[in-house]
Structures are given as C-alpha cells and as structure tokens.
N, C-alpha and C positions, 0 to 999 in steps of 0.2 A: 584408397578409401575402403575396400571389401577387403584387402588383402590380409588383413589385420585381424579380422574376424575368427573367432572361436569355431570350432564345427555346428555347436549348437546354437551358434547367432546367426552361421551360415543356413542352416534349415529352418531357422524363422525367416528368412526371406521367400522361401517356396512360398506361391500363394495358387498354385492352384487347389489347392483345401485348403480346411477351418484349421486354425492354429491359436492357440493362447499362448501367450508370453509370460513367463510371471518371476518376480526376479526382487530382490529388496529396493529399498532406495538408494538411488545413485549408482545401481549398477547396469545401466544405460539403456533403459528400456527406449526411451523416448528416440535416441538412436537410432537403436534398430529397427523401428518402426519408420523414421525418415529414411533409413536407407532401404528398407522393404518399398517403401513409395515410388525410391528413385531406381529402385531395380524391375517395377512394373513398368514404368515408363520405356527404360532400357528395353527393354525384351519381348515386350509385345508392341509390335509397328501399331496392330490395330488401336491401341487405346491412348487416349490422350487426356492429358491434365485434367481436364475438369469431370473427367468420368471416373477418376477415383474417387472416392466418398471416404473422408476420414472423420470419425467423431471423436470428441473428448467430451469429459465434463464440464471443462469448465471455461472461462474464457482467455484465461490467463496461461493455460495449458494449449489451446489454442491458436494463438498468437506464439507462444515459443513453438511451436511442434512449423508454423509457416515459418518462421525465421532460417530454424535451423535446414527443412526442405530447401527455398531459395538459396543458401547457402552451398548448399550441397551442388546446388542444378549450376551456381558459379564457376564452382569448382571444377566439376564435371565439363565442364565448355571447356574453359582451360586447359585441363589435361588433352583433352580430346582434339584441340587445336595444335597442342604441340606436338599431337604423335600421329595428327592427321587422317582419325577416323571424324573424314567428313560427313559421313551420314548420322553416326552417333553427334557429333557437334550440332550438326541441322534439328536432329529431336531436341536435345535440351535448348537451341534456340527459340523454336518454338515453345516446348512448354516454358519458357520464360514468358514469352509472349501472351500466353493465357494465364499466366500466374495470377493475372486479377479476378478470374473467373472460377479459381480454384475449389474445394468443397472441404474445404477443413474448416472445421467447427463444430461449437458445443449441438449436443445432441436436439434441445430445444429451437436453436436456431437453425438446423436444418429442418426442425418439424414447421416454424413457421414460414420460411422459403417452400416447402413443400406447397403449401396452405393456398399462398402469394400465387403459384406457378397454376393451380390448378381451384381456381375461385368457387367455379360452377358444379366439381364436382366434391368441393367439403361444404357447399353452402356457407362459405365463410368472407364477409369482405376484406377483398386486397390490399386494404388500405388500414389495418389491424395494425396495432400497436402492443408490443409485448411491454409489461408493465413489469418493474424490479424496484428492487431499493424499499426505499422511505415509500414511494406512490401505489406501489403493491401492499406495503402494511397499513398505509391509510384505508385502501378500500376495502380492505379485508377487514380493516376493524370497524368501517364503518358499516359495511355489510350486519357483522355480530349486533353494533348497537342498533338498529333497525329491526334486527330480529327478537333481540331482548327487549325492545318495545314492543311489537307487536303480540311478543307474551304475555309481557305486561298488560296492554291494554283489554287482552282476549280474557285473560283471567289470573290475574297478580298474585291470586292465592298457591299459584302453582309454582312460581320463579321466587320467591319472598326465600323459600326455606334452602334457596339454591343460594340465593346471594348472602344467605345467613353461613352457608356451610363453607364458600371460599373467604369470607371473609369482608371482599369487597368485588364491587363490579369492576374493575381495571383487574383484579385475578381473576376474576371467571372467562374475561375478555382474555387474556393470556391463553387460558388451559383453553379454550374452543379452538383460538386461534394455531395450539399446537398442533390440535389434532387434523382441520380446518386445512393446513400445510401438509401433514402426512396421510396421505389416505391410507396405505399398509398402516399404518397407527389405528389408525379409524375403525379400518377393518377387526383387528385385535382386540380394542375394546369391544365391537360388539358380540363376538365371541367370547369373550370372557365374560361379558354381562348374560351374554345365554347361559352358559356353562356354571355359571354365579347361582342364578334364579332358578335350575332345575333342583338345586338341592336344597332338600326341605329344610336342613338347621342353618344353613350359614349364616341369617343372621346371629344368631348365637356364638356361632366361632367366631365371624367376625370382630364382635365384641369381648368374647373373651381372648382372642388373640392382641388385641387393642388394649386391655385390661394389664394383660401379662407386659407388654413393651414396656408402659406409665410405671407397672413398679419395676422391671428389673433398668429401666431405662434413665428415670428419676427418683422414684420415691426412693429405693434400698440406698439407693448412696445418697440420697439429703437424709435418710433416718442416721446412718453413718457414720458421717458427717455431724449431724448434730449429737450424737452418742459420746464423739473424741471430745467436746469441748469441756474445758476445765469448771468453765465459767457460762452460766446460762441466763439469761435473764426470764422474767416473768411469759411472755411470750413462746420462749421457747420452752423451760418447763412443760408448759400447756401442750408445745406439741409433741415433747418427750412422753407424755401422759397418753394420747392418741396415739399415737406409733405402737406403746408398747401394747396399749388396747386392743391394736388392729392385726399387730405380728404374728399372732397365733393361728390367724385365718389366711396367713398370707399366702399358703402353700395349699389352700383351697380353692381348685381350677371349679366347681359345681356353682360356688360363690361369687366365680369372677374374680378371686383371688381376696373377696370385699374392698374391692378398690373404687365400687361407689360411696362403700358406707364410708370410707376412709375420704374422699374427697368432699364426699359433704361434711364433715366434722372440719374440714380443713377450708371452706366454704365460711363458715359459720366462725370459724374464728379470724378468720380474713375480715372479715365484715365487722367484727368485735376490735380489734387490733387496729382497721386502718387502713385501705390499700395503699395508702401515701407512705407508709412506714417501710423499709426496705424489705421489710418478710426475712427476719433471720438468713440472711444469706451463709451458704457453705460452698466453698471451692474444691472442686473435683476435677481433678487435673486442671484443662483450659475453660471447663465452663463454671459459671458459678448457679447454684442452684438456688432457687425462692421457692416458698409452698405458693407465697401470694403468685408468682408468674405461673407456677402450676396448675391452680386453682383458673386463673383468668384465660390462660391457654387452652386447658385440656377439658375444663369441668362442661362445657358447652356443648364438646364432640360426647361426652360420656352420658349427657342426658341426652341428646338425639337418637344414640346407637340403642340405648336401653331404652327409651320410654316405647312402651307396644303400639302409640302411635306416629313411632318414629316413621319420616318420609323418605327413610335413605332409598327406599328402592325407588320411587316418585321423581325423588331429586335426578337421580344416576339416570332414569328414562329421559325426565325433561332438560338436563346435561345433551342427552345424545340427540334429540329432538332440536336444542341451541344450536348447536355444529352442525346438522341435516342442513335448517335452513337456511344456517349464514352463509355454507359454501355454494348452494344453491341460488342465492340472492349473487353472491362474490362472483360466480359464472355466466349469472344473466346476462 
C-alpha cells in the first residue's frame, strides 16, 4: 500500500508540520491523504481514531475520503495478520472499532458538533438544527421579504425607486439574497460603494460609461443593420432619418455620445409606430435587435442615471441597508 508511493507522496505523509498537497484532478490527492491518516494511526501508539480531525468541504467528499480510510484499515488487518505484526493488527482493530466515532467531515459540521459538545460556553442550544436545501432558501427569503416590508411600511418612498431599478421584487429578493449568502461578497460591495462615493464625478462616468456600451453595444449595429437593407419601409425611413441626424455626435463623450437625445427620438417614435409592431427588427449574428426593445429596456436606466434627481446613490444605500437587515433577521 505505501510501497508504491512517489518520494513526494512519500513526504506528504510526514505530519509532524504544516504540509499542502496540491496536485490536478485525479491525480490522487484524496489518496494520499487516507493514507497520511492511516500512517498517523500507524506510528504514533499515543493517538487514536477519533483524535484525528479531517475536514472537507463538502459532504460527498466526506463520505468518500470514510469509505476509502475503512478500506484501507481492512486491508491493513489483513496484511498484518498474514505476516503476523500482532500489535500493528490490535491498532487497526481497534481503530475499526471506533470507526463510528471517527472526525471526518465537512467543515461546518465539525463547527456544529463543536457547538453540541460545548452548549454553555457558545451560548448556543444543543439541540440546533443546521438548515440546507429548499428550508434554508425559504427562510432567508422569507427573512428579505419581512425586511422589504418593514421598509415599506417605514417609508415606501425609499424602496419604490429600488424596486423600479431591478425590475421586480422576486429580482431584488435574488440580488440581497446573493449577497445575504456571501459575506466576502458583501464586504466588496461595501467598499466599492465607499471607494464609488469618494469621487466627486462618477456619476457622470458612470452614465457616460453606460451611454458609450447602448451605442457601441446596440445602436451602431441596428444603425448597420438597417443601413444594408435594400428595401425599407416607412418606419424605418424615419429611423434612418434619426441615426443619420444623431451620427455626427456619436463620437462626443462631453454629450454622452447624444445617446439620450438619440433615445428620446426613438421614444417618440415608438410611441407613434406601435409598441405592438415588431420595431424594424435587424439580425446581428445570434441576436436580433428592435429600437422598440431598446427603447423599453434601456430608456428607463438612461433617465434615472441622467436626471439630477436621480436616486441611484439612495437606491445602492437602501440596497445595502435590505441585505444588513435580512441577514440579520435570517440569524436571529
């Protein structure tokens, strides 16, 4: 079982110091580590099975990493009976024998074993239930909606312009709950929302970085687009008229490239045309582009960023103000 071993699989077994393993997949980490387990057992009389502490992530990782140990400690008897190292035979009998009491597992259920063994001094009761799955996303979203009420009811005029900017409350409930899940996430945003607010123009960049994506992202290729067609009809005309109107200022970052004057004219004749009308569709590679999907998508975000009393910074606070308290209710 050892014999086979590389030099350098051989000195991951040393455990008297810190050793990292680090190796691709499938080139037998998991291995070397049950046999690192079963070479502690081996070699020091003083320790016994349930005093090694093995953690994984996860649970499934867990379960194989006992399998493959037991296996090993079968084996191990075996050999050890056929060649008559009865004392080595007597240890792995016994660690077979506490094999039920063993410490391999994911890292959070050694934290809540911890919890269990010692009540009095986490303040925690033993009789705790760790929550997963489906029962963990219920509470946590039902934490969020609890919270969005209570913003609501406190003063609606604050939450209104948040639930206007995801779109809907099942997306706002999403984006808290990501963050809500990640605390290093959590943390990030609020440093970036410092790091954000110390500079005096970024709303401006902001908006003009937003400005510059819409045209090089959509408009230049529906202008394009509708520029190749042989054949135009009345509608598009109109927005061949506008495009060529707007072109000249396209390459003006001062202006915002005029990608508001250019969305409101395309606003206006949305509203003149039809939204039920397909909007001049044009095919651009896999996507197909509409001014009307344009117009309906974008022109919403363009008048929040730009209008001077836009609440993006309001919103982004009472965003991270949502998450504070859901996770805080989700802990209670």
């Amino acid at each position: 079982m050892f014999n086979d071993l590389t030099i350098q699989q051989l000195c991951a077994l040393d455990y008297s110091r810190n050793m990292a393993v680090t190796a691709g997949p499938g080139a037998g980490k998991t291995r070397i580590l049950s046999l690192r387990f079963c070479f502690i057992l081996l070699t020091d009389p003083s320790v016994n099975l349930p005093q090694i502490l093995t953690l994984t992530f996860t649970e499934k990782a867990a379960e194989e990493m006992k399998g493959r140990i037991y296996d090993m400690l079968i084996s191990l008897g075996k050999r050890f009976s056929r060649q008559g190292h009865d004392r080595l035979r007597e240890r792995i009998r016994n660690a077979k024998e506490q094999f039920d009491r063993n410490r391999i597992s994911t890292i959070h259920s050694f934290c809540a074993n911890l919890l269990r063994e010692h009540p009095v001094e986490s303040g925690v009761d033993p009789d705790f239930k760790i929550t997963r799955g489906m029962l963990q996303k219920m509470m946590l979203d039902n934490a969020i909606e609890e919270s969005i009420k209570t913003i609501w009811d406190e003063n609606k005029d604050e939450i209104i312009p948040l639930l206007r900017s995801f779109g809907s409350k099942n997306r706002l409930i999403s984006a808290v709950r990501n963050l809500s899940e990640n605390p290093s996430l959590y943390e990030r945003v609020i440093e970036t929302k410092d790091r954000l607010f110390s500079i005096s123009d970024w709303k401006e960049q902001v908006f003009n970085d937003y400005c510059m994506y819409l045209r090089d992202r959509f408009v230049l290729p529906y202008m394009a687009g509708l520029a190749a067609q042989e054949k135009r009809n009345e509608t598009a005309e109109k927005l061949m008229a506008l495009f060529n109107e707007w072109y000249p200022s396209s390459e003006r970052e001062d202006l915002s490239y005029n990608i508001p004057a250019l969305f409101a004219g395309l606003r206006d004749l949305a509203g003149t045309a039809g939204s039920t009308k397909k909007g001049c569709r044009i095919d651009h590679g896999l996507r197909q582009l509409s001014y009307i999907d344009m117009v309906e998508e974008h022109f919403p975000d363009l008048f929040n960023l730009n209008n001077p009393d836009s609440i993006f910074e309001k919103e982004l606070i009472c965003f991270m103000k949502t998450v504070k308290t859901s996770t805080e209710r989700y802990f209670r």
